[in-house]
N, C-alpha and C positions, 0 to 999 in steps of 0.2 A: 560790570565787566569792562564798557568804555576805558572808565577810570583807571582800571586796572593794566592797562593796554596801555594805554597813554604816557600813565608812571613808568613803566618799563623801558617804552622807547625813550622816554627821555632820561632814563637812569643809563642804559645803553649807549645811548649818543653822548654822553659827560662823561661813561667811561672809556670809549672808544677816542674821544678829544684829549683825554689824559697822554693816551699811549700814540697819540698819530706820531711822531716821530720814527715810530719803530717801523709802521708801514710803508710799503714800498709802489701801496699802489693809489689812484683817487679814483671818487666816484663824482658824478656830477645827477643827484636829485631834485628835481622839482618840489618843493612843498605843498603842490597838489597831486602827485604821479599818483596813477590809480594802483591799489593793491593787486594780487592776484586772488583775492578768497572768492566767494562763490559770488561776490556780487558783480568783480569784472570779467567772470569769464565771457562775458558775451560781448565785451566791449573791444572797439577795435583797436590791433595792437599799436597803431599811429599816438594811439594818445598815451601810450605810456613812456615815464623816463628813457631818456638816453645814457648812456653810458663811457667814459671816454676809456679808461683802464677797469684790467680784472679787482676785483677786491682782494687783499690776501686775508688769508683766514684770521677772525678776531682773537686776539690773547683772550686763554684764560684766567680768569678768575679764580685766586687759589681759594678761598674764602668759601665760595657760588659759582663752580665751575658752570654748573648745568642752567642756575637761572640765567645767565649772562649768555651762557652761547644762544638758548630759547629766546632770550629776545634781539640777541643777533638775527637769529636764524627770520624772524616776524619778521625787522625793519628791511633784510633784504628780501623776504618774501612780497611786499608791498610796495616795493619797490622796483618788482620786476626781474631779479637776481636770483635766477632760477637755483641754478648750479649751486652758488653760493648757499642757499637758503637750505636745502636738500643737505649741505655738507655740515651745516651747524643744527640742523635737527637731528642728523642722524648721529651725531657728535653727542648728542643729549641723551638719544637712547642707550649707547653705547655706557654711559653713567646712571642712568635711569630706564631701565628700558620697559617702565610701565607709566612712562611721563605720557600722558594723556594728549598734552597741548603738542608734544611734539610729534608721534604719533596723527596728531590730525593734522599738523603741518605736511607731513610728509604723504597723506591721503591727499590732499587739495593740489598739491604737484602733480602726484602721481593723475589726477583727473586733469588737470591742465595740459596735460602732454600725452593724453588720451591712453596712459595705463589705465583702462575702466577698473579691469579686474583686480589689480594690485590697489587701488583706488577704495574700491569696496571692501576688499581685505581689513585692508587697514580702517577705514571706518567702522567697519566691525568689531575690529580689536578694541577701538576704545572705548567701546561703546559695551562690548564685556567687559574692561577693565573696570567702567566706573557706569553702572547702567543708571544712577541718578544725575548724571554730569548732562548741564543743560545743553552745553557748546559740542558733545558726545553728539548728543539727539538729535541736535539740530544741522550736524555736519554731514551724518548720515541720511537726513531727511533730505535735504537739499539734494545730495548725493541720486537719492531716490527718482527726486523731483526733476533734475535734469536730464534723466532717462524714462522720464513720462510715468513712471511706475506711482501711480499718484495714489493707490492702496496704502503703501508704503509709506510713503512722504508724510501722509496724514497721520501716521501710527505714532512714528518718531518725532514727527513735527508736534504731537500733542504733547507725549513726555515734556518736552523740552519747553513747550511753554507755560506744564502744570509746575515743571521745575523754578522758572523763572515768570513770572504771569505781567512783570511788569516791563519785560525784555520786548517792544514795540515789535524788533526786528522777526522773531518767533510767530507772534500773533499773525501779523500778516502774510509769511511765506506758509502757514495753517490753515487761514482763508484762503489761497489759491489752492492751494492742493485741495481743500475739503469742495471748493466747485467744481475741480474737475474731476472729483468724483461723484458730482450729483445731487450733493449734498448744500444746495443754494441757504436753505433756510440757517443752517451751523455756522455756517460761512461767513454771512450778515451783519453778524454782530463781533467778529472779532474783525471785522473791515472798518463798521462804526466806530468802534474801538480806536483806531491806529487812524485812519484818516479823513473820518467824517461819515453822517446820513449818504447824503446824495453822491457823494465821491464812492460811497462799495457800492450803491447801484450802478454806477458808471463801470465800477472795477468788474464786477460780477458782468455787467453786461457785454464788455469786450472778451471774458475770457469765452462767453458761449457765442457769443459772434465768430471767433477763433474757432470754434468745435463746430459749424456749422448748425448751431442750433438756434435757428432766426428769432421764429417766434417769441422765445422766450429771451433773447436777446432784446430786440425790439418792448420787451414790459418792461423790463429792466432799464433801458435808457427814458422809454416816457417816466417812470418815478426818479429818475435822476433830475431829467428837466423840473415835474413839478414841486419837487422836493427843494431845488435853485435853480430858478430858470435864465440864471446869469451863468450857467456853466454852457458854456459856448462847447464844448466838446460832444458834450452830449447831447446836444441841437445836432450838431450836424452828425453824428451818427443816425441819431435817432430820423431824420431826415431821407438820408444813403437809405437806410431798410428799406423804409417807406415807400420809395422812388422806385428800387430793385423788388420792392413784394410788384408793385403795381406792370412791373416789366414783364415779370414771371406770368402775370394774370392776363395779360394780352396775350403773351406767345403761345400759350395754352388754349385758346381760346381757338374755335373752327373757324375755317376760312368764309367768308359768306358765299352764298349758292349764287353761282350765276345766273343773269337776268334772265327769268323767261318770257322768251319770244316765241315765235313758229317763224320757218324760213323755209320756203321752196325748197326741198333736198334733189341735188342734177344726179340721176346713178350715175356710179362709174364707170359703166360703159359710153358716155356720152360725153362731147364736149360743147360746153357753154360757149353761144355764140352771140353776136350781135345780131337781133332782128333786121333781116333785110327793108331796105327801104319799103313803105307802102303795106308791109304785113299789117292786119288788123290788130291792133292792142288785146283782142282775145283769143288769138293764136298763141298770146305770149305766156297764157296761163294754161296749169294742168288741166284738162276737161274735166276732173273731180271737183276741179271749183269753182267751173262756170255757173252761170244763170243758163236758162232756159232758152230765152232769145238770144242767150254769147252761142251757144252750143249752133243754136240755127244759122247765125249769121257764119260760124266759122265752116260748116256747111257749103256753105254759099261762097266762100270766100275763090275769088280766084287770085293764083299769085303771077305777079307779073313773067313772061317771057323771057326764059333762060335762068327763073329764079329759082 
């Protein structure tokens, strides 16, 4: 499908250099600007192309009106050209109006500008037009997946990668939705799969760190460590937990009990004085805790004159 992608834009771009004479406007692209599909939605919009004029609309194709405008419609979807891009898919249905690709073109817009429900619509439709269509499945899963609904995600996400099983991109947006539905052990091996042993225990480990599910966060990065313990990411995760379980474990813990002592209690009818000069040191105590001879002597005691 890469392939497929690729040859288009550049059949596109050799037709579009035919006819630049006719156009009236330029673009100015990066050869890295990030697309709009489901993978830059979250990317910030700083890193995408600039633009110095409007595009005017690509000549048709007398020949392929509809393939030509469809891969117009991509190179300015990826480029950032919202309007543009919207105006040459829907140009396609207009000639085909059960064109799949353009159709999902016009779903991934409609999510980028936060039509959800026009968005789903249409990922729907394509996805009745053509229910073994791998790119169908997976546009709708994504679709799913960006609203949490990760039931969903994984239903369509499997179509699309029984459809395609060698499609890398599939496998692994399958494994996130299949963890965050609970489903660790499924999940596993199409992580293995796409990026390595000890990288899905890593992956599996951040997405339930993310869900606040420590515990099982924390197993997950130690088998990442012992699996390669040259993955410095999963050190210091697996680290962080450890630190934060050990935090949890103090704060939870009782206060210790204050030292006992015994301490003369003064009621509080009474106020604490300084023994006057010359009083006997067992005046100074309760008569509950004298001795015998304290008791006699403070008897005996007399206090000085005027005291």
């Amino acid at each position: 499908m890469k392939h497929t992608v690729q040859a288009c834009r550049n059949w596109v771009t050799g037709s579009l250099l035919t006819v630049s004479l006719s156009l009236s406007g330029c673009i100015t692209i990066s050869p890295n600007a990030p697309g709009l599909s489901w993978k830059s939605l979250t990317k910030p919009k700083i890193q995408r192309a600039s633009y110095e004029e409007k595009v005017e609309e690509a000549p048709g194709d007398p020949k392929h009106p509809a393939k030509l405008k469809l891969a117009y419609g991509r190179l300015m979807e990826e480029s950032g050209q919202v309007n543009e891009a919207r105006r040459s898919y829907l140009s396609v249905t207009e000639i085909q109006p059960k064109n799949v690709e353009a159709i999902l073109g016009l779903a991934r817009l409609d999510q980028l500008s936060g039509n959800l429900e026009q968005a789903e619509q249409n990922f729907k439709r394509a996805v009745k037009i053509a229910p073994t269509s791998a790119s169908a499945q997976f546009g709708l899963g994504q679709f799913h997946a960006s609203q949490k609904q990760w039931k969903e995600a994984s239903e369509a996400l499997t179509k699309a990668m029984l459809a395609e099983p060698d499609e890398s991109q599939y496998r692994y947006a399958l494994a996130v939705s299949l963890v965050h539905c609970g489903d660790v052990d499924s999940a596993l091996p199409h992580f293995i799969r796409t990026i390595g042993d000890a990288e899905a225990h890593y992956n599996v480990g951040l997405i339930l760190q993310e869900e606040g599910k420590l515990d099982e966060a924390e197993r997950q990065f130690s088998l990442a460590v012992t699996k390669k313990p040259e993955l410095t990411a999963a050190q210091n995760w697996l680290a962080h937990l450890r630190q934060q379980r050990e935090a949890q474990a103090l704060a939870a813990q009782p206060a210790p009990p204050a030292e006992n002592f015994t301490s003369p209690i003064v009621p509080t009818a009474h106020r604490t004085q300084t023994p006057a000069a010359g009083t006997s040191q067992a005046l100074q105590l309760p008569v509950r805790q004298m001795t015998e001879q304290q008791r006699e002597q403070a008897m005996n005691q007399v206090l000085p004159a005027g005291g």
